[in-house]
C-alpha positions as CSV (number, residue, x, y, z in Angstrom):
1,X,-17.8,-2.1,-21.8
2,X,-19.8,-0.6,-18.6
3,X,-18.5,2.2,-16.5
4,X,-19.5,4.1,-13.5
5,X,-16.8,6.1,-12.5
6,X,-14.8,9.3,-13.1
7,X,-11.5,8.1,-14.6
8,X,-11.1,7.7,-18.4
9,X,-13.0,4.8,-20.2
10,X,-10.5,1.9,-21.0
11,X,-9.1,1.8,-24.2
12,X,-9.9,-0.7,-27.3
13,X,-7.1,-2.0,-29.9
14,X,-8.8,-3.6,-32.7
15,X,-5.5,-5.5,-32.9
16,X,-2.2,-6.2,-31.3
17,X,0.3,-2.8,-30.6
18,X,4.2,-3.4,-31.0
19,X,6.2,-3.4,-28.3
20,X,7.0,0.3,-29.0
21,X,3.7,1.3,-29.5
22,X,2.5,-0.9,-26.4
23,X,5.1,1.1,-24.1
24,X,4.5,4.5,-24.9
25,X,0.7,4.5,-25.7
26,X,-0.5,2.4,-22.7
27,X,2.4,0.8,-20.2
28,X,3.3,4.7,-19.2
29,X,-0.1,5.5,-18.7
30,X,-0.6,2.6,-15.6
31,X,-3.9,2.2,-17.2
32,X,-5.4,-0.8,-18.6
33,X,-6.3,-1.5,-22.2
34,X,-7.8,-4.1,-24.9
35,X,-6.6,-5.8,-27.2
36,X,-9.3,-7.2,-29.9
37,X,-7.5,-11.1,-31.6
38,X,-4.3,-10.3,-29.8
39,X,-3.8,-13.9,-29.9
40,X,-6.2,-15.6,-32.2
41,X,-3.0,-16.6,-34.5
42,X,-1.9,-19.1,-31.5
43,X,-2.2,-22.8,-32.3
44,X,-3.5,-22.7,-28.8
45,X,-6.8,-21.1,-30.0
46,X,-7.4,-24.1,-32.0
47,X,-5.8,-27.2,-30.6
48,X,-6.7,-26.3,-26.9
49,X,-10.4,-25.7,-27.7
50,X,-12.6,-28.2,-25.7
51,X,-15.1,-27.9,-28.4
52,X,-12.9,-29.2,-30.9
53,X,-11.6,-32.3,-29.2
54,X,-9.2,-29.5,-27.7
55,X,-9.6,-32.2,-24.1
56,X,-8.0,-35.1,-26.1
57,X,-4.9,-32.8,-27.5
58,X,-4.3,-31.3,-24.0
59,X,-4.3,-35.3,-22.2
60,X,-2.2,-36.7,-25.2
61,X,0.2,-33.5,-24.3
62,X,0.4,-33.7,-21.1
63,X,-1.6,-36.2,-19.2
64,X,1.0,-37.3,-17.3
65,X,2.4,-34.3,-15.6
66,X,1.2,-33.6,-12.2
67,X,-0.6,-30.4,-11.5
68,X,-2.2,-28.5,-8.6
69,X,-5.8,-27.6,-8.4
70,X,-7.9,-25.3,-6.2
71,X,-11.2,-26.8,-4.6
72,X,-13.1,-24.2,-3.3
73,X,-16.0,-24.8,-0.3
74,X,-17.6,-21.3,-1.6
75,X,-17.4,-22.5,-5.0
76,X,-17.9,-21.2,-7.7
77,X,-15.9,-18.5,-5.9
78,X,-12.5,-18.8,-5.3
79,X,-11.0,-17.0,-2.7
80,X,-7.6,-15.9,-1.8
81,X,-7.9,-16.5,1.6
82,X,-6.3,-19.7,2.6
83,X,-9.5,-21.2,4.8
84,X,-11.7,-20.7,2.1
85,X,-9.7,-23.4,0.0
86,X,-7.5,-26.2,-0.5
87,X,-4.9,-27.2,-2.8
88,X,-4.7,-31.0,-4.3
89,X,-2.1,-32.7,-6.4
90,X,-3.6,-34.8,-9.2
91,X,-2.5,-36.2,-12.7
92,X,-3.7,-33.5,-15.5
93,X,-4.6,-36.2,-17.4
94,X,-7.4,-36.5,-14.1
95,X,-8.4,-33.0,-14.5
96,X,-9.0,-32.9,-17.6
97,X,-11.1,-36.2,-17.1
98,X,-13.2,-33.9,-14.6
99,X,-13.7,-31.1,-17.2
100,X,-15.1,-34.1,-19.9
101,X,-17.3,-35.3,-17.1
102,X,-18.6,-31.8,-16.5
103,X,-19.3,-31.5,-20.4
104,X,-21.2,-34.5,-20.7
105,X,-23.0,-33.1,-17.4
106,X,-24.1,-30.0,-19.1
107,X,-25.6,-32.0,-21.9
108,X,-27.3,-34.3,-20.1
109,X,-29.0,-31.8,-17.5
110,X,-27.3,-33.5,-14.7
111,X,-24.3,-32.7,-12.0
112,X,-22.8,-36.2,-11.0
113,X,-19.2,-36.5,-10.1
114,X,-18.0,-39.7,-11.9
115,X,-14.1,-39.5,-10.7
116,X,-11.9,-42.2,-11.0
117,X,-12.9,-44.5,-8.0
118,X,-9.4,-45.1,-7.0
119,X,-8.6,-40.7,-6.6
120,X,-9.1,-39.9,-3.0
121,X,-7.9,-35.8,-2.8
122,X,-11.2,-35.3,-4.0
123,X,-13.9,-36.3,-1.0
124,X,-17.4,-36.9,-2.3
125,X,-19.4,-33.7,-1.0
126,X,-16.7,-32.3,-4.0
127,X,-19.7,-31.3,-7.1
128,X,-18.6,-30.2,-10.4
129,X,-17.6,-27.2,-10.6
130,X,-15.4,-26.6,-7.6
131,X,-11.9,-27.3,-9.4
132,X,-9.8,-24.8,-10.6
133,X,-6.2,-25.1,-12.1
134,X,-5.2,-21.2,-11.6
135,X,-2.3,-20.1,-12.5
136,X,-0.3,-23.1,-12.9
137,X,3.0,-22.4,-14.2
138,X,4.2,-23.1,-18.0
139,X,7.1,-20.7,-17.6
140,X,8.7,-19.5,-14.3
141,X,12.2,-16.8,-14.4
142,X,13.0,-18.5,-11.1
143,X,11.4,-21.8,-10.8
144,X,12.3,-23.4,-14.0
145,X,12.0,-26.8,-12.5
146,X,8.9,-26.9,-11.5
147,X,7.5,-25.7,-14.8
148,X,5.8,-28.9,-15.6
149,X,3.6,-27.7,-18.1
150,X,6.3,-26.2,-20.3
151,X,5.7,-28.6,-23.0
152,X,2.2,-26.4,-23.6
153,X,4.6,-23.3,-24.7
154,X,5.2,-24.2,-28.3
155,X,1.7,-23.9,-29.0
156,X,1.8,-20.2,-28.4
157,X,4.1,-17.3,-28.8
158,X,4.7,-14.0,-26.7
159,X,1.9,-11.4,-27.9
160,X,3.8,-8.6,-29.5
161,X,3.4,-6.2,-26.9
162,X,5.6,-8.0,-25.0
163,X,8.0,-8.6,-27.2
164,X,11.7,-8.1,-25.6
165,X,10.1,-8.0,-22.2
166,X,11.5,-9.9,-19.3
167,X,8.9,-12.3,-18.1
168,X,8.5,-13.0,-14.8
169,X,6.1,-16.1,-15.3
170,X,3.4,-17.5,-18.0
171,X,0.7,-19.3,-16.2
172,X,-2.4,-21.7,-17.6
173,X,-5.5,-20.9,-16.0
174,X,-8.5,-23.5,-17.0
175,X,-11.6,-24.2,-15.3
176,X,-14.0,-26.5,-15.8
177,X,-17.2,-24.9,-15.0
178,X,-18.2,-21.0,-14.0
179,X,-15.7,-19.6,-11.3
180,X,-14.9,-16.3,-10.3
181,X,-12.2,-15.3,-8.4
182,X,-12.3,-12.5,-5.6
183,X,-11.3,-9.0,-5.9
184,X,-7.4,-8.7,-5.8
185,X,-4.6,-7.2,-7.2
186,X,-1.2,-8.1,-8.4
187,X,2.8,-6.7,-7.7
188,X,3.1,-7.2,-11.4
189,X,1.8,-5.8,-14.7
190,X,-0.4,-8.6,-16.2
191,X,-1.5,-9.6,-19.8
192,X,-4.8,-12.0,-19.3
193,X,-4.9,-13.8,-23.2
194,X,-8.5,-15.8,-23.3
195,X,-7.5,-19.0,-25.6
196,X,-11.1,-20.6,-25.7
197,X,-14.3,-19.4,-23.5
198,X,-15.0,-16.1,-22.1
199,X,-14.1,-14.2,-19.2
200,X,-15.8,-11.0,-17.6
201,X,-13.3,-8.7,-16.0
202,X,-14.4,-6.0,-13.4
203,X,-11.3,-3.4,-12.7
204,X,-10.7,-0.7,-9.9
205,X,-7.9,1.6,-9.7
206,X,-5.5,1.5,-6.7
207,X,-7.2,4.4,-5.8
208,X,-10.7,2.9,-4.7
209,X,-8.4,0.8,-1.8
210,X,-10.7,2.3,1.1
211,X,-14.0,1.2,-1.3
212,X,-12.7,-2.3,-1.3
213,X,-11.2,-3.0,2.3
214,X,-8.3,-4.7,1.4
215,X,-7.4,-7.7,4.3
216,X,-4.6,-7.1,6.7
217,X,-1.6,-6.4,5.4
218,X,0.1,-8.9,7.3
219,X,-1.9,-11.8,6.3
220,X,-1.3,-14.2,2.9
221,X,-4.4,-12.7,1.3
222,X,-3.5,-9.5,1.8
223,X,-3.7,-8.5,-2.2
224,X,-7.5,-9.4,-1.6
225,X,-10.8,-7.5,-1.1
226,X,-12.1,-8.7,2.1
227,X,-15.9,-7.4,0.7
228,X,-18.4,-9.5,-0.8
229,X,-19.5,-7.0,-3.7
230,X,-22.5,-8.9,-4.9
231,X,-24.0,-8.5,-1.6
232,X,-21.4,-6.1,0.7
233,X,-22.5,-6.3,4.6
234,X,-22.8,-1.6,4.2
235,X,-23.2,-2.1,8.1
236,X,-19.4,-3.5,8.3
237,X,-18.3,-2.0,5.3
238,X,-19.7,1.6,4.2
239,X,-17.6,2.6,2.0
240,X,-18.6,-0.7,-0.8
241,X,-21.6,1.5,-1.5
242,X,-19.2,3.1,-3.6
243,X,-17.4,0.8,-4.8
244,X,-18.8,0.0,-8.4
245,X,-19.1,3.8,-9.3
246,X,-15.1,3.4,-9.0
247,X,-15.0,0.1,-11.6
248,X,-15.1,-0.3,-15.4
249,X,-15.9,-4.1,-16.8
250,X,-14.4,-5.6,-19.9
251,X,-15.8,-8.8,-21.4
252,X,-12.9,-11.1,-23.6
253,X,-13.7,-13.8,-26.3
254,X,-11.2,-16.3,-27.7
255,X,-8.3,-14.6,-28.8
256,X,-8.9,-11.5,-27.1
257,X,-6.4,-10.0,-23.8
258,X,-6.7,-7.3,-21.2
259,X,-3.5,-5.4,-20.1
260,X,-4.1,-5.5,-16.0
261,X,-1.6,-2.5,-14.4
262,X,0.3,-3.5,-10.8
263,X,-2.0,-2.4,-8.6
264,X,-5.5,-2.4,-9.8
265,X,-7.5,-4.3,-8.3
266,X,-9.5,-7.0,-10.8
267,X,-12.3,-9.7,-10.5
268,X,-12.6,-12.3,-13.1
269,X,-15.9,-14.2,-13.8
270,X,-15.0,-16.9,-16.4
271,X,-17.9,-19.4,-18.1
272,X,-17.3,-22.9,-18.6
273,X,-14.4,-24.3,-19.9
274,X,-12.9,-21.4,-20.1
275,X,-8.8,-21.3,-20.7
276,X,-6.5,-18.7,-20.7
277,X,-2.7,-17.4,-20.6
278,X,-1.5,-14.7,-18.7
279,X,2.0,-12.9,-18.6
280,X,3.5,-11.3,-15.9
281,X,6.5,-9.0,-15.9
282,X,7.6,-6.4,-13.5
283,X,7.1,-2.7,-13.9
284,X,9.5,0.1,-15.0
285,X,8.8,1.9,-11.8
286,X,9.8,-1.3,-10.0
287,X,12.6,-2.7,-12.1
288,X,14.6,0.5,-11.6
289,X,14.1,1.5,-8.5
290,X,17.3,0.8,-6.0
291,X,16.5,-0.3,-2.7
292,X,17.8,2.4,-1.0
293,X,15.6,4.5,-2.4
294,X,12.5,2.2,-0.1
295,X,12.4,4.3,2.9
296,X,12.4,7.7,0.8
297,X,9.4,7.1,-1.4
298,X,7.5,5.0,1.4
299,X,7.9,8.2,3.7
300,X,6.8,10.5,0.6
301,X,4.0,8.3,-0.7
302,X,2.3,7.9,3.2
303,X,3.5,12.1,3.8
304,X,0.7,12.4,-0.2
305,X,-1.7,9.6,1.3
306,X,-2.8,11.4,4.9
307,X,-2.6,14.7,3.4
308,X,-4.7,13.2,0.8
309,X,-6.8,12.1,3.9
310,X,-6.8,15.5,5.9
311,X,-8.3,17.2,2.7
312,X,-11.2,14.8,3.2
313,X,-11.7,15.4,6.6
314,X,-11.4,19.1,6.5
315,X,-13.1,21.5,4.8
316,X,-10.8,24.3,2.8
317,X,-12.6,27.7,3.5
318,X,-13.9,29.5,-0.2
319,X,-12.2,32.5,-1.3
320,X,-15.3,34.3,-0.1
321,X,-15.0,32.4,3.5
322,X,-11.1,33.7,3.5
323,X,-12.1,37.4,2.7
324,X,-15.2,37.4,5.3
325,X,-12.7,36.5,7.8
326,X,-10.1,39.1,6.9
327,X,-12.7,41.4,6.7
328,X,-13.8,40.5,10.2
329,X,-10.5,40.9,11.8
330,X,-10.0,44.5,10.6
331,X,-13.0,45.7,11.2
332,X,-12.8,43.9,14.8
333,X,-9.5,45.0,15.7
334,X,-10.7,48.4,14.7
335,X,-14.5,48.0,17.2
336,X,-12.2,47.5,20.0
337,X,-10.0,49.8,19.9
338,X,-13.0,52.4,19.7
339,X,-15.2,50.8,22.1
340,X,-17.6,49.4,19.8
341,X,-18.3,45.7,19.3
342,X,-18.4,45.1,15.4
343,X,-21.9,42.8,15.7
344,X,-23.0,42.8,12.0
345,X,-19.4,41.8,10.6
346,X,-18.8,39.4,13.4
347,X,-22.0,37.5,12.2
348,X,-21.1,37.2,8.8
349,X,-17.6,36.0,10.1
350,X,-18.9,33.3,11.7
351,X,-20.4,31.4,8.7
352,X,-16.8,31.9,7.3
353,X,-15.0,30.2,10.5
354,X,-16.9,27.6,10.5
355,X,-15.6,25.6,7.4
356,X,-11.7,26.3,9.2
357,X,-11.7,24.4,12.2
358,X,-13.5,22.7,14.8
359,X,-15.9,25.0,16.5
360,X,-14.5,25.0,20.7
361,X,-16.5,26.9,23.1
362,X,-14.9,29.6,25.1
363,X,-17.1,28.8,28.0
364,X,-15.4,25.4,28.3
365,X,-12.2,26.6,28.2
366,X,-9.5,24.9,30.5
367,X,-8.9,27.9,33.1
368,X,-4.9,28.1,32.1
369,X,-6.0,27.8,28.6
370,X,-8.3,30.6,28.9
371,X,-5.8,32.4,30.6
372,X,-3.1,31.9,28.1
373,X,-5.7,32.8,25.2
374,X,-6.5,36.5,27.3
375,X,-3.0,37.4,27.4
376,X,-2.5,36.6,23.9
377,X,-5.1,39.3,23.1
378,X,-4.1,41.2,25.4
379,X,-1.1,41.4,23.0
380,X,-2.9,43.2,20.4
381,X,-5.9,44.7,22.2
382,X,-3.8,46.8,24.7
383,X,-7.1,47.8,27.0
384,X,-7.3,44.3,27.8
385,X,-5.3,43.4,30.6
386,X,-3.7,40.2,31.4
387,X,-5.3,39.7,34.6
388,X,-6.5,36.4,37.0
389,X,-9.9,37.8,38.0
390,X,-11.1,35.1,39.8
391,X,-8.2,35.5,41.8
392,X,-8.0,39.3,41.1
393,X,-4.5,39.4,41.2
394,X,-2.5,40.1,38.4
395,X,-0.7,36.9,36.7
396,X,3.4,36.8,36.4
397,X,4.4,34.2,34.0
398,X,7.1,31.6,35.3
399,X,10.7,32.9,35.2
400,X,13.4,30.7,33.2
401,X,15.3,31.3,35.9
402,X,12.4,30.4,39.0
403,X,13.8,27.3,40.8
404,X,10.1,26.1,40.9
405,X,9.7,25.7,37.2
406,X,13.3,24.7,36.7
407,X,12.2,21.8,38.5
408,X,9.5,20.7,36.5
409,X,11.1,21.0,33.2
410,X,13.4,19.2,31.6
411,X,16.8,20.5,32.2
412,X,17.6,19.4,29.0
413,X,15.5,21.7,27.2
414,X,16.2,24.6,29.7
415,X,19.7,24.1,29.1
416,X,19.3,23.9,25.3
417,X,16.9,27.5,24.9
418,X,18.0,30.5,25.6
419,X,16.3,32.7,28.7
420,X,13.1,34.3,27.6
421,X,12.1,36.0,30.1
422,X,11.6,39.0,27.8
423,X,9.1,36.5,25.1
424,X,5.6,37.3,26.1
425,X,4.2,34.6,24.1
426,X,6.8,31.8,25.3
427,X,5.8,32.9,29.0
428,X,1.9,32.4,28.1
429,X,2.3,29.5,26.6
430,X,5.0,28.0,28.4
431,X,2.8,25.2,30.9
432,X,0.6,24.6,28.9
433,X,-0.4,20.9,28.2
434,X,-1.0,20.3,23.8
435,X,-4.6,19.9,24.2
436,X,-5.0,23.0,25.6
437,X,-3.0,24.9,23.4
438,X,-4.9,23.3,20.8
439,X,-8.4,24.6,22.2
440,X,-6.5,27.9,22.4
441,X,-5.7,28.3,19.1
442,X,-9.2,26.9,17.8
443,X,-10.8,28.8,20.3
444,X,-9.2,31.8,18.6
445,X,-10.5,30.6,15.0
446,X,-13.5,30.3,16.0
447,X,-13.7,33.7,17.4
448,X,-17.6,33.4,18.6
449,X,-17.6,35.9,21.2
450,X,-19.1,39.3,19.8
451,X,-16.7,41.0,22.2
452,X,-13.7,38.8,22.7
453,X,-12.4,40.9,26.1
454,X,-15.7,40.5,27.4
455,X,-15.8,36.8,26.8
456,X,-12.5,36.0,28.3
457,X,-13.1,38.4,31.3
458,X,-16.6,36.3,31.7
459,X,-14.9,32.7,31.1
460,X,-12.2,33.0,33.7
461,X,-14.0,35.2,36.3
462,X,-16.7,32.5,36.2
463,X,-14.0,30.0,37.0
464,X,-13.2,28.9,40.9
465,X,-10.6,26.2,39.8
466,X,-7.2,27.3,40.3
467,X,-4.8,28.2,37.6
């Protein structure tokens, strides 16, 4: 078992849990686990194995049922996506007469398609090795008559784990030669049960999503990885380069299974004549979760994702930034007041500010953003004067009461506040547009003039456009 990423390894049973045990100790946990001859007491082990005239038992069994099988064109991968494949109806008895052909092929060094001359889904450019029967039902909670391969279920039991469990479906999986199937993930918890060959399975939390690009959410593939991760195009997709430090692979013999959380994401690499059972059954979390109840947790689990997303994007300041920039404030506050202009403690507040915001310059300021940012210091800094000096004429915020702005606001929202033509901040910041106040209050963060009076008296004396 490899691993390249931070989470926990994945656990190892040496043998099957109980259902108890199973619950408690790794279905709470969302996280998967092995389980070492889980099912190497089926009769499946034995009877189904293609290197023990398992072929003949399987035909005999079932031969006449009709089943559907995948043909890949980017075999031996098989994709989710819809284009990349098509489904054809055949007799099992016809499949399994491919998967014979295909052993004899092996043996012989050769690859020739020997198909019954009279079965037309398959078209001749269709090698070995592109047919799949994945996850064909032998068991289906709400499809029961279309279970055709139901006969197949006395030759196994439900693994103990399970045991009491309602089961959602129990599929066959069998392929004749090496196949892998994309990177995807499932609505449902998942036991994969290898009954003969060997399979390779690569996992991924739900958490590595943004490694993996999952398709459109609208589309019928959207449960799949829309990255190649033997060769991902890093132009298109950047983020694969992480993708493997994020996975932990898992390698199952006859007998062996994998528990497989909803969620995470899983590719499966399976040698030939490979055949395996899975189980799928829906989740606690799911199962008792009322409807009405949708909205509230979608709204709280995208409210955790962007915040999630915004500590990513922005920096949090140190406890060392924090008391650099309190530090700078006194001390500033204090310069001002006596005239001085604080130069050594503003330069060590600027490495601080810098890991809060965005730096804006002052010098680019929006003239009524500028203004607006001098009259808020003027608030504290009582020397400075809220003043228009490139029109040298003192500035008299709007009125709530001035016919003009009445006009251009809404009268619903002057009719709804109360007058505040005594609030000095409401008046600055009453016209101004959301980018600007934004530049205003970053502009303020930032703090990069060593003397902020000065700097607002130079950005809006410098300034001919009216305000």
């Amino acid at each position: 078992m490899a691993t390249g990423c931070d989470f926990p390894n994945i656990q190892t049973f040496e043998s099957a849990l109980s259902a108890a045990e199973f619950e408690s100790a790794v279905e709470l946990t969302n996280f998967p686990a092995v389980f070492r001859r889980c099912v190497s007491n089926w009769d499946a082990c034995s009877k189904w194995n293609p290197f023990n005239n398992g072929l003949d038992y399987l035909e005999e069994r079932a031969g006449s049922v009709e089943v559907e099988a995948m043909l890949s064109r980017t075999a031996p991968i098989f994709n989710g996506d819809i284009r990349s494949h098509e489904r054809v109806s055949l007799p099992f008895s016809e499949f399994i007469r491919f998967c014979k052909q295909h052993m004899i092929s092996k043996e012989n060094g050769s690859c020739v398609n020997t198909m019954s001359p009279d079965f037309t889904p398959l078209a001749e450019n269709h090698i070995p090795g592109q047919i799949y029967l994945a996850q064909f039902p032998i068991l289906n909670d709400e499809k029961e008559e279309k279970v055709q391969l139901k006969i197949l279920r006395q030759d196994f039991q439900t693994p103990s784990p399970l045991v009491g469990k309602s089961l959602s479906s129990i599929n066959i999986w069998m392929n004749s030669s090496q196949a892998r199937s994309t990177t995807h993930y499932d609505p449902h918890h998942n036991l994969l049960c290898i009954v003969s060959g060997r399979k390779k399975v690569v996992l991924w939390p739900p958490s590595a999503s943004p490694s993996l690009y999952p398709m459109p959410i609208y589309g019928e593939a959207s449960n799949h990885s829309s990255v190649g991760l033997d060769n991902p195009n890093l132009s298109d997709y950047p983020r694969a380069e992480h993708s493997l430090k994020q996975s932990q692979e898992v390698t199952l013999d006859a007998g062996d299974a994998v528990f497989i959380p909803e969620g995470w994401f899983h590719q499966v690499d399976s040698d030939d004549l490979t055949i395996a059972v899975n189980f799928w059954w829906q989740s606690n979390i799911m199962s008792n979760m009322p409807e009405h109840m949708d909205s509230y947790y979608l709204r709280r689990i995208t409210r955790r994702l962007i915040d999630r997303e915004m500590s990513l994007l922005v920096s949090k300041p140190s406890s060392t930034d924090v008391k650099q920039l309190s530090k700078h404030i006194d001390h500033s506050h204090v310069g001002m007041a006596e005239g001085g202009n604080g130069n050594s403690e503003n330069e060590s507040a600027k490495k601080g500010l810098s890991t809060l915001c965005e730096r804006t310059s002052l010098d680019d300021l929006d003239p009524s953003a500028c203004l607006a940012l001098h009259e808020l210091i003027s608030l504290v800094h009582d020397h400075v004067n809220a003043v228009d000096t490139s029109k040298g004429r003192q500035y008299t915020s709007p009125s709530c009461s001035d016919p003009v702005t009445e006009g251009r606001k809404s009268k619903i929202l002057a009719n709804a506040l109360p007058c505040l033509e005594d609030d000095r901040i409401a008046h600055m910041l009453w016209d101004l547009e959301a980018f600007r106040l934004r530049d205003v209050l970053l502009a303020m963060a930032n703090l990069r003039s060593v003397n902020t009076s000065h700097a607002l008296t130079h950005c809006c004396g410098s300034s001919n456009t009216e305000v």
